[in-house]
C-alpha positions in Angstrom: -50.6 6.5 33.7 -53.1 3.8 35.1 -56.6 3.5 36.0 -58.9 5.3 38.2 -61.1 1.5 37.9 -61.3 -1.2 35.9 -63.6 0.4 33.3 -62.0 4.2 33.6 -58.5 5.5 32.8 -56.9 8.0 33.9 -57.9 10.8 32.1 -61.6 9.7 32.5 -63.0 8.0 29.7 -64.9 4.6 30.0 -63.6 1.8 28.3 -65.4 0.1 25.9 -67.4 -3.4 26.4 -64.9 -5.1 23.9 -61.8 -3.2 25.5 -58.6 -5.6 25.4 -57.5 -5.5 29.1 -54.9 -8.6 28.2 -53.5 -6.9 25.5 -53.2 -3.6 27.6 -52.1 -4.9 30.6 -48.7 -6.9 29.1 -48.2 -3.5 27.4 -48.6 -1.5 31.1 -46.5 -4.6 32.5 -43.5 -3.1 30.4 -44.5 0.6 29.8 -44.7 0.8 33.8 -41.2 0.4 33.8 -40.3 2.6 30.8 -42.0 5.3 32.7 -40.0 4.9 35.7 -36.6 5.1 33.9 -37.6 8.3 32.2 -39.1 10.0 34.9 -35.5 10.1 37.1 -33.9 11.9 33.5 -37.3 14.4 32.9 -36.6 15.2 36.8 -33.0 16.2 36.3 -34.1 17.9 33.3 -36.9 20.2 34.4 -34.9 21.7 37.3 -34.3 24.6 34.7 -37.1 25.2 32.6 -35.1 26.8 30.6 -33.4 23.6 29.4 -36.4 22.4 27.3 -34.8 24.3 24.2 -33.9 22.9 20.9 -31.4 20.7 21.5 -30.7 17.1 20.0 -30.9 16.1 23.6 -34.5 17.6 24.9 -35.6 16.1 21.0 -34.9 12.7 21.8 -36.1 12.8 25.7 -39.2 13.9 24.4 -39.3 11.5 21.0 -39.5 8.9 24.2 -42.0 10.2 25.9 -42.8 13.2 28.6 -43.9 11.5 32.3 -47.5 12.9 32.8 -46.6 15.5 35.4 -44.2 17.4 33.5 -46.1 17.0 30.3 -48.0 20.8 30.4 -44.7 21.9 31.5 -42.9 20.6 28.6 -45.7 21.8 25.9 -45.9 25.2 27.2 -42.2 25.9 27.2 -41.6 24.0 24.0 -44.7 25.4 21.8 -43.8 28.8 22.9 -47.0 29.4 24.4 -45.2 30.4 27.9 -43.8 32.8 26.1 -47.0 34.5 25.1 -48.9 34.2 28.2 -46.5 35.5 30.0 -46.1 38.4 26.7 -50.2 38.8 27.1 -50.7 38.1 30.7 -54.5 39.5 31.0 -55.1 38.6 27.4 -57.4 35.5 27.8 -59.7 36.9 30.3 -59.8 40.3 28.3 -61.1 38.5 25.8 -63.5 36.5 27.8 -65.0 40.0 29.2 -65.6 41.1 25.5 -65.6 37.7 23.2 -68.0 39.9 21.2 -69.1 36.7 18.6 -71.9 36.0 16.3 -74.9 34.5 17.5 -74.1 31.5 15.0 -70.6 30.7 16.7 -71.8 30.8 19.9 -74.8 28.5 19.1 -72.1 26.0 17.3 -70.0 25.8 20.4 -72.5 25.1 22.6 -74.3 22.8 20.8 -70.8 20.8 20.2 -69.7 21.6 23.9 -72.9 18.7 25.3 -71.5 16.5 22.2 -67.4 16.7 23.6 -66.7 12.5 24.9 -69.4 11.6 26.2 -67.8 8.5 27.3 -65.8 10.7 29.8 -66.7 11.5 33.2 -65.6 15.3 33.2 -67.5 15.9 30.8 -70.5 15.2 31.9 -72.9 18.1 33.3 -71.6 18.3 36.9 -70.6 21.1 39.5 -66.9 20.0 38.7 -67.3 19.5 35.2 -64.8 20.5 32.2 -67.9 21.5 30.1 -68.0 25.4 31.6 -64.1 26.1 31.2 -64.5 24.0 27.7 -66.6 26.8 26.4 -64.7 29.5 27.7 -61.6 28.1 25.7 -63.9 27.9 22.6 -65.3 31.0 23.1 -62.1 32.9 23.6 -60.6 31.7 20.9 -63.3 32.2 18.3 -63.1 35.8 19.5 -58.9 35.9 19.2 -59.0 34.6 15.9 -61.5 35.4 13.5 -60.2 33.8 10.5 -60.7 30.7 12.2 -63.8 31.5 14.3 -65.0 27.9 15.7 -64.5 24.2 13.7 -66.2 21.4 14.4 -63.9 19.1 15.4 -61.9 21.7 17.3 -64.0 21.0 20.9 -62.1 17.5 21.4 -58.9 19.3 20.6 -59.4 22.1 23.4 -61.3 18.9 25.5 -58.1 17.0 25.6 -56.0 20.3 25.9 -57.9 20.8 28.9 -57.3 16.7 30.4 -53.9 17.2 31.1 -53.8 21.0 31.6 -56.9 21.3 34.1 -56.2 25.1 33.5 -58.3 27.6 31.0 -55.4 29.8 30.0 -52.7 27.3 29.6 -55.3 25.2 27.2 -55.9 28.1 25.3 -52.5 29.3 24.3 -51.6 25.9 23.4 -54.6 26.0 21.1 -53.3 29.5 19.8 -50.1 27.8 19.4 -51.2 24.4 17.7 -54.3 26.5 15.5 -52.2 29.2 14.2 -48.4 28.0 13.8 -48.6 24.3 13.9 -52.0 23.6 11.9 -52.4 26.9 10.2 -55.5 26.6 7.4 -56.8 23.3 9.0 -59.4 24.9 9.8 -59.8 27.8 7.7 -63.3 27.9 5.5 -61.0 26.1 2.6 -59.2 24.0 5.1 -56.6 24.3 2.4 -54.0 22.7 4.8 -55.6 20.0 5.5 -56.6 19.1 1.9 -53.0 20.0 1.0 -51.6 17.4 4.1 -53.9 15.0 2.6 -52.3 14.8 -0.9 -48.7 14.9 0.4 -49.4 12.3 2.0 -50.7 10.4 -0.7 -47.5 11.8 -2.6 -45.5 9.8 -0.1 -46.6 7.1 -0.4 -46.8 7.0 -4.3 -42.9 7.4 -3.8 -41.9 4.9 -1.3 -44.5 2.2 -2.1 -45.9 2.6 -5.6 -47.6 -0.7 -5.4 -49.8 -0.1 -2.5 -50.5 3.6 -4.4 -52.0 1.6 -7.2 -53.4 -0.9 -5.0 -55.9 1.8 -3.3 -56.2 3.4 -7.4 -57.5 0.3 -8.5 -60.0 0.3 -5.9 -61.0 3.5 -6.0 -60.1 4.2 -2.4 -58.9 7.9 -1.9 -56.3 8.6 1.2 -58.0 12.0 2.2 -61.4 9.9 2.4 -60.3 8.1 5.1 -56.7 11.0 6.7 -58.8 14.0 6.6 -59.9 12.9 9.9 -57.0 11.6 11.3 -55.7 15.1 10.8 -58.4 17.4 11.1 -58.9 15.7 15.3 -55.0 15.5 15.8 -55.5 12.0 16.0 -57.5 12.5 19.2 -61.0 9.9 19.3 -59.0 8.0 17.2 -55.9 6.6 18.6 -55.6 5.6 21.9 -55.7 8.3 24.6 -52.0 7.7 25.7 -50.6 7.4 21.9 -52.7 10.7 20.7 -50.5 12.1 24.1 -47.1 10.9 22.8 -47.9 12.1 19.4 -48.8 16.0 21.0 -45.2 15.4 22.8 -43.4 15.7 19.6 -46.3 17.5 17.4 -45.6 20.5 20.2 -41.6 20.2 20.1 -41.2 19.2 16.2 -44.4 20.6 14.3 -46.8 18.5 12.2 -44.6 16.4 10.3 -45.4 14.1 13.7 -48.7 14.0 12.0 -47.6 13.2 8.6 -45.1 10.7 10.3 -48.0 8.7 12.1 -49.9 8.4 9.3 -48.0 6.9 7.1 -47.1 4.4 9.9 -50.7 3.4 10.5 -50.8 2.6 6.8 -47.5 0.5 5.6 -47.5 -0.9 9.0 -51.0 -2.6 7.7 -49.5 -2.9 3.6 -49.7 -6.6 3.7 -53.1 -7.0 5.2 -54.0 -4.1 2.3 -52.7 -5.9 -0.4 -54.5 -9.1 0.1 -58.2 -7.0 0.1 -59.7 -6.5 -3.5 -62.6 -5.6 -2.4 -63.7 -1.4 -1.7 -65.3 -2.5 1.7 -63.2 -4.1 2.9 -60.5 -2.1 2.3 -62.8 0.8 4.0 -63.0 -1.5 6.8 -59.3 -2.0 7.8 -59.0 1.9 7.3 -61.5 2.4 10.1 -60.0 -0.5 12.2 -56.4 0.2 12.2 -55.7 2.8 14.5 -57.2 1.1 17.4 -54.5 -2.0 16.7 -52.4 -3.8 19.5 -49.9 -1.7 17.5 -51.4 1.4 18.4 -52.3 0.6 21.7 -48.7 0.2 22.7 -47.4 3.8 22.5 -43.9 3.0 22.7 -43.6 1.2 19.9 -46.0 2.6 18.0 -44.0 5.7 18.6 -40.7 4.0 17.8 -42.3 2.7 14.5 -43.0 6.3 13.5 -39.4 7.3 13.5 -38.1 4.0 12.1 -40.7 3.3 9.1 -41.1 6.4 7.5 -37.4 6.6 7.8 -35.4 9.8 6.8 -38.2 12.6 6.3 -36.6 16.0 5.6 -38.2 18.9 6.6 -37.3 20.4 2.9 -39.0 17.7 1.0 -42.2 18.0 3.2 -42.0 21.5 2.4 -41.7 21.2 -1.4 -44.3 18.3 -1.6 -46.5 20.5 0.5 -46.0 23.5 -1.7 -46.9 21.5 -4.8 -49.6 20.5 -3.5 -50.6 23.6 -2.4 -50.5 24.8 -6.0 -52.3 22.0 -7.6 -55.3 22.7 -5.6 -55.1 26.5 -6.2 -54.9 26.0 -9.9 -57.8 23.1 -9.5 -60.1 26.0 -8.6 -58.7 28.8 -10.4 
């Protein structure tokens, strides 16, 4: 991690006129450092590939973080999605051959293809440019799955896939892997899972903090409103480049409770300054201001805060409150 300039990181996007280089540089002063003492474990560890298995250890090495290098490594091993390139070796560029799509999809994804960051310099339209292998990924996996076709939204997912891949078929079976096992109905016509993460998350907080729950009732302000797009972009274009990165780290090892997790950490995290707001747009406004806090843009912590204020959050109860809330919506419809 660092900066190609002043006004470019490392994975190519331009900073912003108001960007906080004081803020960002004591947390590189310190994050430097944290790099360097993981990197001399990760290297021990990834002389067997085979040793990024479920383990308490491999959870908590990557909980703190996976050094840049190893990082496609690490997610392709840990997703599973080595497992089925190396199962379907000639798979992706079968289906490029024969994508075989609607007009309409292929229209949508190259439209959205000249709309992915165009604050980054690899994606802009030049002989070395991420754009052509962008569309590729798109394209093959609108073709592989059907059900899912292509999602708006789902270009900055690949576009990020492909930052710290640089390789086609590695990005797209970590898409297949995050689309269809992590995310599944995200991004379905009903995007019934992501209406359904919405209102667990909603549940949660009604349980842990019933006064900010009625806070945001009394003010009319509705959590999926303002989540569905935390969730529906993994976070990506709206956290910081480097968080979004640590968040995939455990999102690829542990599953989307990550995703729950850092949610509800961007919101008690900010309960005080919530509470003191009576007023709907104001309220609106911290929403859409939070996630690019000097909170946020220290990953470390921001990560450390998402195992420590959430506290215990069993996989059992996320899968009850997620099946209630599966059922509610169902029966609103029925």
């Amino acid at each position: 991690m660092g900066s190609i300039n002043g006004e470019i990181d490392t994975y190519g996007f331009m900073r912003q006129s108001d960007f906080d280089y004081d803020s960002y540089e004591t947390f590189m002063n310190k994050y430097l450092r944290i790099l360097a003492k993981r990197l001399s474990k990760w290297e021990k560890l990834m002389k067997n590939k085979e040793s990024v298995k479920r383990t308490r250890k491999v959870k908590r090495y990557i909980r703190k973080g996976i050094p840049s290098n190893f990082r496609t490594e690490v997610w392709m091993y840990a997703s599973f999605a080595q497992f089925n390139k190396e199962k379907f070796p000639n798979k992706y560029s079968e289906i490029l051959a024969h994508p075989n799509l609607d007009k309409v999809v292929i229209d949508s994804i190259e439209l959205d293809i000249k709309r992915t960051y165009p604050d980054n310099i690899y994606f802009k339209e030049l002989d070395d440019s991420l754009l052509k292998p962008l569309s590729n990924v798109l394209t093959a996996y609108a073709s592989y799955n059907r059900n899912v076709g292509y999602c708006q939204g789902l270009n900055y997912i690949a576009g990020m896939l492909l930052l710290v891949t640089k390789d086609e078929s590695n990005t797209f079976w970590l898409l297949v892997q995050l689309l269809d096992k992590f995310v599944p109905d995200f991004y379905t016509s009903r995007m019934l899972g992501l209406r359904v993460e919405c209102q667990v998350l909603d549940l949660l907080i009604k349980s842990s903090h019933p006064d900010l729950h009625e806070h945001f009732k009394i003010h009319n302000i509705t959590i999926e409103l303002f989540v569905s797009k935390w969730f529906i972009c993994l976070f990506v274009d709206v956290l910081p480049v480097e968080t979004v990165l640590r968040l995939w780290d455990c999102l690829f090892y542990e599953g989307s409770k990550i995703l729950l997790r850092a949610a509800f950490t961007l919101i008690i995290i900010n309960k005080k300054n919530f509470l003191q707001l009576n007023e709907f747009t104001e309220i609106c406004n911290l929403f859409k201001n939070i996630p690019l806090s000097k909170e946020t843009l220290d990953c470390h912590y921001f990560l450390q805060c998402c195992f420590n204020v959430p506290k215990s959050f069993p996989m059992s109860k996320v899968l009850q409150l997620r099946d209630d809330a599966s059922q509610s919506l169902l029966s609103s419809v029925s």
